[in-house]
N, C-alpha and C positions, 0 to 999 in steps of 0.2 A: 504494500500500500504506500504511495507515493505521501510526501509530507502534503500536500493539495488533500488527500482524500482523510489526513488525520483530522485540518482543520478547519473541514468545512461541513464536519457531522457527518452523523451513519448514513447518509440518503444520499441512494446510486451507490455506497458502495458495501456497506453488509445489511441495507435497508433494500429491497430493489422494488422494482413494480410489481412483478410477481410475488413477493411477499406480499406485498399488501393487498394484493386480490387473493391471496389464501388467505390471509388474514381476516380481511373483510367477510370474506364467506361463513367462517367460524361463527358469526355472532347471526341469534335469532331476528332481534328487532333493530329500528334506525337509531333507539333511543341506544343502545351498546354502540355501535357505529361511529355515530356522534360520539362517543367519549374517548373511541379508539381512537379516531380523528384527530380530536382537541389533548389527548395524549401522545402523539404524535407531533404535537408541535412542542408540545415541553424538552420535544429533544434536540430541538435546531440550538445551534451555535449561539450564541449574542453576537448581536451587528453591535458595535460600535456607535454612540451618539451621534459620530461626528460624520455620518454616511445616511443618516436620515433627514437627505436634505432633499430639494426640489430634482435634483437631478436624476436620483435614486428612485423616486413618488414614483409608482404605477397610476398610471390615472384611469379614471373607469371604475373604480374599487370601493365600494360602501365604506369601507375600511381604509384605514391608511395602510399601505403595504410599499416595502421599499426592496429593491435586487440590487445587489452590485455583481456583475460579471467578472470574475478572473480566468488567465488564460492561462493551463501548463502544458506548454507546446502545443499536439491539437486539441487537448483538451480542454473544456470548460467547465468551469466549475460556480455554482452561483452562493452569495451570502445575501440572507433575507432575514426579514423582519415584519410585522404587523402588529398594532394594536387591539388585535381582536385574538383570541384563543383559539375559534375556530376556523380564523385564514391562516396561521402557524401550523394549525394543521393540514391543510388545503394545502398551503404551499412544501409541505412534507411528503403530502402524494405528488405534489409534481416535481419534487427533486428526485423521489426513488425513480422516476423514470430520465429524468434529463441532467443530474448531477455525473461529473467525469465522464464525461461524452464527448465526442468531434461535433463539431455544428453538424457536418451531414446527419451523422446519427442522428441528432435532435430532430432534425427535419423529417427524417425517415420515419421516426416511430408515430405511429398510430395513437396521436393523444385521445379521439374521440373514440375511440377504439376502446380502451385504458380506462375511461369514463364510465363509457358504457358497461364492459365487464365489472365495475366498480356500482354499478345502478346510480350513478351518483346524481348526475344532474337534477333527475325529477325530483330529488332531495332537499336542493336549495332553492331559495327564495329566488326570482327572477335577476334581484339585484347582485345576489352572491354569486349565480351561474354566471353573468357579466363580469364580473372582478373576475372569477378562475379564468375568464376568455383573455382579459386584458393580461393577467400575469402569464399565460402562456404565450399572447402572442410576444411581451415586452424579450421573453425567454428563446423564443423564434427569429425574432427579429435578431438576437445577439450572436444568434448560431448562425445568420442568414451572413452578419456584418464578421463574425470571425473566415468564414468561409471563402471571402472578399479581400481578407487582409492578409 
């Protein structure tokens, strides 16, 4: 495991996608789910105060939610944050699939796919399905521009 993948938390790399759709499936009802979710973000890293700034903002997000993108060679690796419990969570199911990846990878995988096997969308609120849209694409877009550079 590369020094990138110690300190940027278990998600993408002893967290993956497919964990979490086994995971997911484990539990009977949405009200477990939800809490696997919102446990799930208990485990992302701390961003740094000084990286929750305008630049960092996902916009589209009920929530405030912040990405910064680092690069180790072609990998990408993302550091996030939100003021909300369960978009720390949200954005813990999108790092098991897009954390230590090459932008193509990111590109190539099937997020709505990932969703779907996850039942997730019809889950949240119309506003929160918008935020996961925006934080994926802000995560697409980085993979799009590492891809370029």
């Amino acid at each position: 495991m590369t020094d990138s993948a110690t300190s940027y938390g278990p998600f993408g790399t002893t967290i993956t996608s497919d964990d979490i759709i086994e995971s997911l499936d484990f539990f009977d009802s949405w009200e477990e789910r939800y809490q696997y979710i919102i446990d799930l973000g208990r485990e992302l890293p701390a961003m740094d105060e000084s990286k929750k700034d305008d630049a960092h903002l996902v916009r589209g997000c009920q929530s405030q939610v912040w990405i910064e993108t680092h690069r180790d060679g072609p990998l990408l690796w993302f550091e996030v944050d939100s003021d909300a419990f369960i978009v720390k969570g949200l954005l813990g199911l999108i790092l098991s699939a897009y954390n230590g990846k090459s932008g193509d990878d990111i590109l190539a995988f099937d997020i709505d796919a990932y969703f779907e096997k996850l039942d997730l969308i019809k889950h949240l609120s119309s506003t929160r399905g918008n935020g996961l849209k925006a934080m994926v694409g802000r995560i697409q877009d980085a993979a799009r521009q590492a891809d370029t550079s």
